[in-house]
C-alpha positions as CSV (number, residue, x, y, z in Angstrom):
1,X,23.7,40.7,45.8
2,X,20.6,38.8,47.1
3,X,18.5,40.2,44.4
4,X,20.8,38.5,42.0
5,X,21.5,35.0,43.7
6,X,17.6,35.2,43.1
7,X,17.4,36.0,39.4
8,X,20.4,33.7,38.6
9,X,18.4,30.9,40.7
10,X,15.1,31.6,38.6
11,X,17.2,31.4,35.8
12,X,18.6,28.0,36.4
13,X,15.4,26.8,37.3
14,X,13.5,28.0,34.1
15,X,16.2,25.4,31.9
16,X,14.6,22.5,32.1
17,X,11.2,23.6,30.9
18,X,13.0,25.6,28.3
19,X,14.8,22.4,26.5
20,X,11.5,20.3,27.2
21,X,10.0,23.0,24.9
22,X,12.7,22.3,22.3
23,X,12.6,18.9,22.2
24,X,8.7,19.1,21.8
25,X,7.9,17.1,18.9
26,X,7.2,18.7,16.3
27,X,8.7,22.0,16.5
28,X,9.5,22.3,12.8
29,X,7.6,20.8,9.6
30,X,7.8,17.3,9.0
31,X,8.8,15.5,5.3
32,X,6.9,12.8,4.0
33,X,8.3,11.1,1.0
34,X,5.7,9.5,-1.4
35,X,7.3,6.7,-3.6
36,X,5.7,7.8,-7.0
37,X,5.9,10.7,-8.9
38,X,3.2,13.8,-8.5
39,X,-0.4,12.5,-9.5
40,X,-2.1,9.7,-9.3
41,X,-4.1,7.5,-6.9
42,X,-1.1,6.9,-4.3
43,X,0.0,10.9,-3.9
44,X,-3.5,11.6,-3.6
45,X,-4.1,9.7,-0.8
46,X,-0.9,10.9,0.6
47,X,-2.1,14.1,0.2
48,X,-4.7,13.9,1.7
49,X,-4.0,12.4,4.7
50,X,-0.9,14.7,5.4
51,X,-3.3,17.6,5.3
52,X,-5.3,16.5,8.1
53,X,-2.4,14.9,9.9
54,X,-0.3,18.4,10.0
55,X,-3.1,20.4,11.3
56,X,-3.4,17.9,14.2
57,X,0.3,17.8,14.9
58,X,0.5,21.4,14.4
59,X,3.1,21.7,12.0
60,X,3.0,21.5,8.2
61,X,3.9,18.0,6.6
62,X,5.7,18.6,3.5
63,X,5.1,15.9,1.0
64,X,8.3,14.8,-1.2
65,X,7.8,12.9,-4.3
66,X,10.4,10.5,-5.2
67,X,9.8,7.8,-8.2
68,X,11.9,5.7,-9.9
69,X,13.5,2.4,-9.6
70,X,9.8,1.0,-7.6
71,X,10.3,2.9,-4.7
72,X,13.6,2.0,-4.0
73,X,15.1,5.1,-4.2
74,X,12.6,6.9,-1.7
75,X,13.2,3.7,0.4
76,X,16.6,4.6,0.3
77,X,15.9,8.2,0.9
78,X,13.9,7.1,4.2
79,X,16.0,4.6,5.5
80,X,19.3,6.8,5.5
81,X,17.5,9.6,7.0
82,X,17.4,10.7,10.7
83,X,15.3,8.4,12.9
84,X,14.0,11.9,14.7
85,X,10.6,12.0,13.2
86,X,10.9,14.3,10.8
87,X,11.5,11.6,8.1
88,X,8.5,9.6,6.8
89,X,7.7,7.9,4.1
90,X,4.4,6.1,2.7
91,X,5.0,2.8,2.2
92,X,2.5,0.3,0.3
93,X,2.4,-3.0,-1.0
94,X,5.1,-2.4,-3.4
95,X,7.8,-1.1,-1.2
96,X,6.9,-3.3,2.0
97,X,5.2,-6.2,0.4
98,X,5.8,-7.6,-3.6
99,X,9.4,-6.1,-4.1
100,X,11.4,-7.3,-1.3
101,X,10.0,-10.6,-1.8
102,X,11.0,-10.9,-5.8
103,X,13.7,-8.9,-5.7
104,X,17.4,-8.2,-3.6
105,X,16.8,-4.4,-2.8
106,X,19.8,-2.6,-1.3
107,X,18.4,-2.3,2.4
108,X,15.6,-4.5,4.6
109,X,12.5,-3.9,4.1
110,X,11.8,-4.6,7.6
111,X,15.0,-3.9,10.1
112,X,15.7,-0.9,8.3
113,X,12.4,1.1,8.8
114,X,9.8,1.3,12.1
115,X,6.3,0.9,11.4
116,X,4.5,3.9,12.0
117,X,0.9,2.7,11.5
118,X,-1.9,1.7,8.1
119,X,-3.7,3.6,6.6
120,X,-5.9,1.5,4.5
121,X,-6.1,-1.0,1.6
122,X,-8.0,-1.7,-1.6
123,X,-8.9,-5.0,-2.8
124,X,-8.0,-6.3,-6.4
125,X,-10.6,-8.0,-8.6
126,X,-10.8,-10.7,-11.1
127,X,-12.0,-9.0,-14.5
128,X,-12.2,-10.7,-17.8
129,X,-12.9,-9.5,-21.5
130,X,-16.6,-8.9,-21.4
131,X,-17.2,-10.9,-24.7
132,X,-15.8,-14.1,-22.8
133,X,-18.4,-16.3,-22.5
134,X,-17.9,-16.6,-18.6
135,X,-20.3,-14.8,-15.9
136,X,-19.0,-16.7,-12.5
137,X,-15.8,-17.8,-11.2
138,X,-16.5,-20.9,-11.5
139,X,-17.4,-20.7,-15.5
140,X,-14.1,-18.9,-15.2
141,X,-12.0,-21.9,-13.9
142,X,-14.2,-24.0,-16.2
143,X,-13.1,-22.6,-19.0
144,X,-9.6,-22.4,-18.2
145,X,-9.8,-26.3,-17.8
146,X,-11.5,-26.7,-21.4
147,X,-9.0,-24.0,-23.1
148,X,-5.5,-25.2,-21.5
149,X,-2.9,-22.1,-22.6
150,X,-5.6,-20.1,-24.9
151,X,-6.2,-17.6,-21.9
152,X,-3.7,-14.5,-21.0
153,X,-3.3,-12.0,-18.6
154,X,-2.1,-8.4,-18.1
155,X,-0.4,-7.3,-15.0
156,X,1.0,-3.8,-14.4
157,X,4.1,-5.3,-14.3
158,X,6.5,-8.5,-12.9
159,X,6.7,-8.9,-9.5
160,X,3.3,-6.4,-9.0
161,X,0.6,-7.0,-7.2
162,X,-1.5,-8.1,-10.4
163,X,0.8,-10.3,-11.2
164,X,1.4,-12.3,-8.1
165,X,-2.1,-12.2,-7.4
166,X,-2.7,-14.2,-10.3
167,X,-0.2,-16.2,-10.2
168,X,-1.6,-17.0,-6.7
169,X,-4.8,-17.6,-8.3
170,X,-3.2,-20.2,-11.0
171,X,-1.5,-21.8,-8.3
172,X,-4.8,-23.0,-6.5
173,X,-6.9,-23.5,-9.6
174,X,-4.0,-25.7,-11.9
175,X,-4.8,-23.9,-14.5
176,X,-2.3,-22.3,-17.2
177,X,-3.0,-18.8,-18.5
178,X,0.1,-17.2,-20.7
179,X,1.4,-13.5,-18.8
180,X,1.6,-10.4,-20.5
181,X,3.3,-8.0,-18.3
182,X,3.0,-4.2,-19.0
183,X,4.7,-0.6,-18.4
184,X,1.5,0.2,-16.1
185,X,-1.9,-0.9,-15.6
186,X,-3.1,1.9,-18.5
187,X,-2.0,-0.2,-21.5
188,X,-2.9,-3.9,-19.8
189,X,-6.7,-2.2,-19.7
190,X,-6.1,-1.4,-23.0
191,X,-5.4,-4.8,-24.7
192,X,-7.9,-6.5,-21.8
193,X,-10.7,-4.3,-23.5
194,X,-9.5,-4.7,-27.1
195,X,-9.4,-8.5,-26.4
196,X,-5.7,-9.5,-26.5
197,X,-5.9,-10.7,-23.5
198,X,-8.8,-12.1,-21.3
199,X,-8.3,-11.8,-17.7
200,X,-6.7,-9.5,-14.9
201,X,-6.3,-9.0,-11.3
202,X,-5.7,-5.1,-11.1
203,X,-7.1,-2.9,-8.0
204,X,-10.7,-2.2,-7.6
205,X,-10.3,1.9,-8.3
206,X,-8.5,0.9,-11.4
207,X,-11.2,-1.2,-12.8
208,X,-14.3,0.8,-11.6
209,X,-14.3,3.2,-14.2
210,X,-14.4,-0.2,-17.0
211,X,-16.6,-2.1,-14.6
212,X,-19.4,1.1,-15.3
213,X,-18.9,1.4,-18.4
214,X,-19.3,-2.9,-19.3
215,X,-16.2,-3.7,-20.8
216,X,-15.2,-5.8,-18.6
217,X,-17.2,-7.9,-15.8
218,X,-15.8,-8.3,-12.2
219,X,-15.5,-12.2,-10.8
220,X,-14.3,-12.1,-7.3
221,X,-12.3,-9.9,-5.0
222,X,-9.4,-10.2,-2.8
223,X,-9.9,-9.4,0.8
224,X,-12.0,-11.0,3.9
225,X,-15.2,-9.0,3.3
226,X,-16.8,-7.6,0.3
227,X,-16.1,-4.3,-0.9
228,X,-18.9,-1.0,-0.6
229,X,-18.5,-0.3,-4.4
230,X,-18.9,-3.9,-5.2
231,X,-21.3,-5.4,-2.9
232,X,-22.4,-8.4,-6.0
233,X,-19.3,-9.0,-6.3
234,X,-18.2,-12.3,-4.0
235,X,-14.5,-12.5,-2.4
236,X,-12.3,-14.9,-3.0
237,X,-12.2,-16.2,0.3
238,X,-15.9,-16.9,0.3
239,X,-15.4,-18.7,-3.0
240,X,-13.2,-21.6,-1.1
241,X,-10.3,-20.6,-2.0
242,X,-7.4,-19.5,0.5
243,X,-4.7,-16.5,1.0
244,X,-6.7,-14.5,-1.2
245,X,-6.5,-12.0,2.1
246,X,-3.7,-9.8,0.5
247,X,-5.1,-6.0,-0.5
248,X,-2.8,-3.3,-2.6
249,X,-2.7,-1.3,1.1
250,X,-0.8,1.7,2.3
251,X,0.6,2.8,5.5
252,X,3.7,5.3,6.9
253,X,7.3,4.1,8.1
254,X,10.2,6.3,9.1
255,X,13.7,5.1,9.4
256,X,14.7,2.2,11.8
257,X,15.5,3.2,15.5
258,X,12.8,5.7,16.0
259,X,12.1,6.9,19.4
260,X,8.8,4.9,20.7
261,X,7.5,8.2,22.2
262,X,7.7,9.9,19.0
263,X,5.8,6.6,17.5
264,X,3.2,6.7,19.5
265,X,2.5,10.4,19.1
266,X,1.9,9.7,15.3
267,X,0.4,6.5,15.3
268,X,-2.4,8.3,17.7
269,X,-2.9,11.5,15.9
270,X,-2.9,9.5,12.2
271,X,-5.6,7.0,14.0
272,X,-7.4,10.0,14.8
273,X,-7.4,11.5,11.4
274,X,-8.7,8.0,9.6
275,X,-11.7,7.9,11.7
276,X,-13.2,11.3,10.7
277,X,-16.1,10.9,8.5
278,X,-14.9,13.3,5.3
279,X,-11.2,11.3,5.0
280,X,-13.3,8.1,4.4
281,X,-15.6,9.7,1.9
282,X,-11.9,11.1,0.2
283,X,-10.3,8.4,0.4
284,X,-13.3,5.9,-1.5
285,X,-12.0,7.7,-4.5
286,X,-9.6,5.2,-4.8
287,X,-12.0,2.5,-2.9
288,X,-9.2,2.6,0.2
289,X,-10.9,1.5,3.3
290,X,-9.0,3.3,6.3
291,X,-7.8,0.7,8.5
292,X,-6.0,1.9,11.8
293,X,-3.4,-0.6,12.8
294,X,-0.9,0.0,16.1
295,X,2.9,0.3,15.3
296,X,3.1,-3.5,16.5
297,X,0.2,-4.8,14.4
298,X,1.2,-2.4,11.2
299,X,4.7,-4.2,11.4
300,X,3.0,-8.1,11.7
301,X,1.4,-7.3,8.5
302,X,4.2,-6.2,6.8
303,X,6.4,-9.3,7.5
304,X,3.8,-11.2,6.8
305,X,3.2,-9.7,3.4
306,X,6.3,-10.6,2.6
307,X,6.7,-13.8,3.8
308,X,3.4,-14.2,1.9
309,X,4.4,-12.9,-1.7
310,X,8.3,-14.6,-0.8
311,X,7.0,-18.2,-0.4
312,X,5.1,-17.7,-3.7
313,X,7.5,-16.1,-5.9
314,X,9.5,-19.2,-5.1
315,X,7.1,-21.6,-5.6
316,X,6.8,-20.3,-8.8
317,X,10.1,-19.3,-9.8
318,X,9.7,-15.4,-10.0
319,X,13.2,-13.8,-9.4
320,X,13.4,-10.7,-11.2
321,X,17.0,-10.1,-10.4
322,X,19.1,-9.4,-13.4
């Protein structure tokens, strides 16, 4: 009888260690939803960092793709889900940044997500035609002023990033250039390099490979310091002009009401995989500097995006709501 009270008292006591070991996060794989479809620069660098990530959490991270409809639908995906953890999604400058603030999307951006942490950001860069007769940005804005609605631009889209950004750029130069928007950044290289249009503002991985080869010449990039892989090339922000701070950057969310233990757990171990050496080297494929940011300080930068790309799509009258 004795013997018994004993076992059934061991028993009892051997509970709460047991559900602390089921509650352990993570104790099954993890999904991580990618906003574009299978390929490209963005799933490669969620790719790559998920690799790393899941060996340092010790469970695999499963990556989802889900395109369509400019990430609305993964952001849909994510903010519906679970808040447990086991939900992420990579957002970027599209989902968390240039949409909501041209567009009504059918959740918040902000109240309906918890910022997880960055993981980096490209800049863009001012390319024109090669044959213009411009080498500067200031032979740029001079010629602009001389040729008043002779000069177009691509952009990968309305409401993108290379589209704002240039419309940013007009804004502080008051200078009128017509816009061409295209299905993709592909076909606005195209016609920049065949010389129907002059000018762009795409991201710096996009143009490297026509930056090499001389089609077109590089004028200034976005960001507060110059880039590794274009070290000539001056910033915007050195240039005088202002705001030009904005990168094509992304980071992780998970759905709103996340436990803060849980948040700090993967903002710590992702921190931890952007500072090893080999990510950085994978990562300059697509001239991404990692950038580790805290939950708080990834979430600043979001609203601040937005409030950004909002006061400017309404100072220039881009709605794209139909």
């Amino acid at each position: 009888m004795k013997r018994r009270s004993l076992l059934h008292a061991a028993a009892l006591s051997a509970l709460p260690a047991f559900a602390q070991a089921q509650s352990r996060f993570p104790n099954k794989p993890l999904r991580y939803i990618v906003p574009v479809a299978a390929g490209g620069g963005s799933d490669m660098i969620g790719r790559t960092v998920t690799e790393r990530w899941g060996v340092l959490l010790g469970q695999t991270i499963v990556v989802d793709n889900q395109g369509g409809g400019g990430g609305v639908i993964a952001g849909q995906t994510t903010a519906h889900a679970a808040p447990d953890g086991y939900t992420l999604m990579q957002g970027y400058v599209g989902t968390h940044g240039t949409s909501p603030a041209t567009r009504k999307l059918p959740y918040d951006a902000v109240k309906d997500f918890t910022p997880i942490g960055m993981i980096g950001a490209t800049p863009n860069v001012l390319v024109v035609n090669a044959q213009l007769p411009v080498k500067t940005l200031k032979e740029f804005i001079d010629y602009l002023k001389k040729n008043p609605g002779k000069v177009a631009y691509g952009s990968a889209g309305p409401g993108s990033l290379t589209h704002l950004t240039m419309e940013l750029f007009k804004q502080q130069v008051d200078s009128f250039m017509v816009h061409v928007p295209y299905r993709g950044i592909a076909p606005a290289f195209t016609d920049l390099i065949g010389g129907q249009t002059q000018a762009m503002f795409p991201g710096l991985a996009a143009a490297m490979p026509h930056l090499r080869s001389g089609s077109v010449r590089a004028l200034a990039v976005t960001g507060t310091k110059r880039h590794p892989q274009a070290k000539d090339v001056p910033t915007l922000e050195e240039s005088g002009f202002k705001g030009f701070d904005a990168m094509q950057w992304y980071g992780v969310v998970g759905p709103a009401g996340m436990p803060e233990t849980i948040v700090r757990q993967l903002n710590e171990t992702l921190a931890t995989v952007l500072k090893a050496p080999d990510l950085r080297e994978k990562l300059a494929v697509e001239a991404v500097e990692p950038t580790p940011m805290t939950p708080a300080q990834f979430g600043d930068y979001m609203r601040n995006d937005i409030a950004r790309w909002a006061k400017l799509a309404k100072a220039r009258n881009i709605q794209l709501d139909n």
